[in-house]
C-alpha positions, 0 to 999 in steps of 0.5 A: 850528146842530148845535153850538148844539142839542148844547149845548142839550141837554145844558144841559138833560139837566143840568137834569132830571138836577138836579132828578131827583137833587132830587127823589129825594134830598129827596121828598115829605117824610114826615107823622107822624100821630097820631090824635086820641081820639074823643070816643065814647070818653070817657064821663062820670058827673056831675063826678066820674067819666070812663071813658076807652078810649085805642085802641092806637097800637102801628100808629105806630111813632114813637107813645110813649104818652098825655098828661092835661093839666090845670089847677085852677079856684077857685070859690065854686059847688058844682056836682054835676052834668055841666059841658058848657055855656058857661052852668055853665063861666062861672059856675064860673069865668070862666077856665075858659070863657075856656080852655075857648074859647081850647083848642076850634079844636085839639080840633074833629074836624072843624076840619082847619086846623092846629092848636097843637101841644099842648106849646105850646098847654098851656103857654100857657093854664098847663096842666101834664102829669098825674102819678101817686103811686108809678108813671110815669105813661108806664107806664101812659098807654102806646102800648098803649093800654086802658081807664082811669077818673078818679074819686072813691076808693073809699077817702079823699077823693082823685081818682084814676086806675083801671087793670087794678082798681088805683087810682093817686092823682093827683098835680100837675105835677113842673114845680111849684117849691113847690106848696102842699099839698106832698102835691099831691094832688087834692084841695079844700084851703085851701091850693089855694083860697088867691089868694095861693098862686096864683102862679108859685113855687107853685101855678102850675097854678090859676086863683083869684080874689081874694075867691072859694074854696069849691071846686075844679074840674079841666079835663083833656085828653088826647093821643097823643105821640111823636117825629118819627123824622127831626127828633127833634121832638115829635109830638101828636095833636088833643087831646079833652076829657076832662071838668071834674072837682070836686075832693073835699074834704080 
């Protein structure tokens, strides 16, 4: 019996002492964590202007900077005002409230299921990443955090980005192959209300619709990014709605 219960013992020091090394080596694993951008610090005037307070991230040492995603939507209605009901959505375009709908769970502060990460649910709904004329975006957009505004220049027709009192235009997505205008200027063109240019090759980032034109309306988001440290994968907060913008005329 004393040969059995010696035995027994050490069988089961071995197990604890597995699963102690277990434990040790693997722990808890690690959560990386980026907070989503409040939605009291984005405040909007009408359709053409959002001043956006991004909070510094420079607490998360695995944060690398922001991320404005966007898409264009065609439209036979001008709209002046602030678009924030499913009713002005749906008449400006049908695909703006289908996405608008589709992309809301992953943006509800109070929704605290997982959510899409932000390089797939984008993507998915043909968004593409904002981009800057003359300057990294990511030099701007950084972990630092600051205030920023998106609005109608103050000099020419162009949608542009205001940081530190300097005004950058917007430019489309790099990821575009042949976009049509070249300059990819945010801008109400015809090229960009043509149906025939949306597609793939060229305009990949609008939603036309055969038989529509007139106007041009972009829907923009944004999100914190960074790197998992351990598993070199991205990492996106919840992304916030930043407004739906009228594109100026040409």
């Amino acid at each position: 019996m004393t040969l059995i219960k010696h035995k027994k013992r050490i069988f089961l020091f071995c197990v604890y002492f597995a699963a102690s090394v277990f434990l040790f080596t693997c722990g808890i694993e690690d959560i990386y964590f980026l907070p989503q951008v409040p939605e009291i610090n984005i405040r909007t005037d009408f359709n053409t202007t959002a001043t956006i307070y991004l909070p510094s991230l420079s607490s998360y040492y695995y944060a690398q900077n922001y991320i404005i995603f966007y898409r264009i939507y065609i439209s036979d209605r001008f709209e002046s005002g602030t678009i924030n009901t499913p009713s002005i959505r749906s008449t400006i375009s049908p695909s703006l409230e289908s996405d608008f709908n589709a992309i809301y769970p992953n943006t509800d502060p109070t929704n605290t299921t997982s959510g899409i990460a932000a390089n797939i649910l984008f993507p998915g709904r043909y968004y593409f990443e904002l981009e800057l004329e003359g300057v990294d975006i990511n030099n701007i957009l950084t972990k630092n955090g600051g205030n920023i505004s998106i609005l109608f220049s103050n000099i020419g027709d162009k949608l542009v980005l205001l940081f530190n009192g300097i005004e950058y235009p917007l430019k489309r997505s790099k990821k575009l192959i042949t976009p049509k205008p070249s300059d990819k200027l945010f801008q109400n063109t015809t090229e960009i209300n043509d149906f025939d240019n949306a597609k793939p090759i060229n305009n990949a980032d609008v939603s036309a619709r055969l038989g529509v034109q007139g106007n041009a309306y972009a829907s923009m988001y944004v999100v914190a990014a960074g790197m998992n440290p351990v598993a070199f994968t991205p990492i996106y907060s919840k992304p916030t709605h930043i407004s739906v913008f009228r594109l100026p005329d040409n």
